[in-house]
C-alpha positions in Angstrom: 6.3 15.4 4.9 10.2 14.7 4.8 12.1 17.1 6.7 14.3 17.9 3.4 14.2 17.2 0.1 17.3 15.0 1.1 14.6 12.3 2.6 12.7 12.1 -0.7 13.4 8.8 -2.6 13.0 8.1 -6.0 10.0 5.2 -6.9 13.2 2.6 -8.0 14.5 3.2 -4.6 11.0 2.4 -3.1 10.9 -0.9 -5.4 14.6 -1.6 -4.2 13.8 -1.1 -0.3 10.4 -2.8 -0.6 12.7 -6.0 -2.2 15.1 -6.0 0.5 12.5 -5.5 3.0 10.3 -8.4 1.3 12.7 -10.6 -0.1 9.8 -13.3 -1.0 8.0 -10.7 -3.6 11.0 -10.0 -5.1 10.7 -11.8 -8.1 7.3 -11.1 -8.6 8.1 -7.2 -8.1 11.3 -8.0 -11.0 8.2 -9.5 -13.2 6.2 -6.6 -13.5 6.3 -3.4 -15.6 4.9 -0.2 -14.2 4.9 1.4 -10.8 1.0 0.3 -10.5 1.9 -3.3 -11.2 4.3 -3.6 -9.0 2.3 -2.0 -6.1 -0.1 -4.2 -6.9 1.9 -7.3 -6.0 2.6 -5.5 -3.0 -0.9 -5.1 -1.8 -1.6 -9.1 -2.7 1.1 -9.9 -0.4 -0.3 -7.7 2.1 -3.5 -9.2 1.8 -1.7 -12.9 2.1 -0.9 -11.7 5.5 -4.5 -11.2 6.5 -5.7 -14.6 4.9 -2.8 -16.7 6.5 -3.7 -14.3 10.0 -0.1 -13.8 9.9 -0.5 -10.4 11.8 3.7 -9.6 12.4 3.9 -9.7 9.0 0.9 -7.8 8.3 2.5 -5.3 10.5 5.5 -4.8 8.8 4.0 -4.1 5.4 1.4 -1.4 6.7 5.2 -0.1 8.9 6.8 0.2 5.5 4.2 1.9 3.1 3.3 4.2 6.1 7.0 5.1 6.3 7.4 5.5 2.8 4.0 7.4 2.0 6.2 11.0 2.8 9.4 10.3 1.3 8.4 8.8 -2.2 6.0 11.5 -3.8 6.4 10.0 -6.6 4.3 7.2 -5.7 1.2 8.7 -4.2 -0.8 7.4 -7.1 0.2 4.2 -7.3 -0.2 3.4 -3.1 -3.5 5.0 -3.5 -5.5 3.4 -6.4 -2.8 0.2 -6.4 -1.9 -0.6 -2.8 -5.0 1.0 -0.4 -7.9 0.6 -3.7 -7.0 -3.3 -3.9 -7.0 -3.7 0.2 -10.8 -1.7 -0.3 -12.0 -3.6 -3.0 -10.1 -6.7 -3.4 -10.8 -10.5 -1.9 -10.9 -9.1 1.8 -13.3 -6.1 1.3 -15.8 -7.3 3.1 -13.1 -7.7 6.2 -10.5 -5.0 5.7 -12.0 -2.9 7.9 -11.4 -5.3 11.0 -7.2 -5.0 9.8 -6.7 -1.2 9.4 -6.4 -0.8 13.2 -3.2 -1.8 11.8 -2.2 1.0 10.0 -0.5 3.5 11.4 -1.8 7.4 11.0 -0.2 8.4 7.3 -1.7 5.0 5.4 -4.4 4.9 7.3 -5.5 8.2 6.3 -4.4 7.9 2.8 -6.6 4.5 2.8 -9.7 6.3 4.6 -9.4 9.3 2.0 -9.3 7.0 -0.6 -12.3 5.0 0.9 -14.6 8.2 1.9 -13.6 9.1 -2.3 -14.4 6.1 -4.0 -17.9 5.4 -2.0 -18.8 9.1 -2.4 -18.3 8.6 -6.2 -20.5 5.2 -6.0 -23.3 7.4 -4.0 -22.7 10.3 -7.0 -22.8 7.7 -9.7 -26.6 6.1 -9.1 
C-alpha cells in the first residue's frame, strides 16, 4: 500500500508514466478509449517481450506494473482482468507460467489471485 495518500496516482498519470516509460506503445495507448483498452495494449506488448525472448524488456514491464499496483487504486480492475487475465489466457497461456518468475511479489500475487479465481470458477462452472 502507499505510505500516504500523497503516493496515490490518478489512472491518467499511470497512462502518462506507462508512455514515457514505453515510448513505443505510445501511440497505440493514445488510440484507445477506456482504461481496459489501454491496459490491454499494455499486456500485448508485454507479451511481445516473451515471443521476441526479449527478457530486459520483459523485466521492465512486470518492474513497472508491480510498482504501480499500490499507488493507482484506481486501476486494480483493469491490471487484473486486462493486464494479468490476457497474460493467463492470451497467445502464451500455455507458457506463461515458465515467465512469472519474473514478476516481482505484488503482480505476481495479483496474477496468481487472479489465476487460482478464474480456474476455480471454470471447476464451479462444469
Amino acid at each position: 500500500m502507499p505510505k500516504s495518500l500523497n503516493n496515490i496516482i490518478t489512472s491518467e498519470d499511470y497512462f502518462k508514466e506507462l508512455k514515457n516509460t514505453f515510448p513505443e506503445i505510445a501511440l497505440k495507448i493514445d488510440g484507445e478509449d477506456g482504461e481496459h483498452f489501454k491496459m490491454e495494449r499494455f499486456a500485448d506488448y508485454t507479451i511481445k517481450q516473451i515471443q521476441t525472448n526479449n527478457i530486459a524488456e520483459l523485466k521492465r514491464c512486470f518492474d513497472f506494473q508491480n510498482e504501480k499496483i499500490s499507488i493507482c487504486p484506481a486501476l486494480e480492475s483493469a491490471m487484473v482482468v486486462s493486464y494479468c487475465e490476457s497474460l493467463l489466457l492470451g497467445d502464451l497461456a500455455s507458457i506463461i507460467n515458465n515467465f512469472t518468475s519474473y514478476m516481482k511479489p505484488r503482480l505476481f500475487k495479483m496474477y496468481d489471485d487472479y489465476k487460482v479465481f478464474y480456474f476455480d470458477l471454470v471447476e464451479k462452472s462444469k
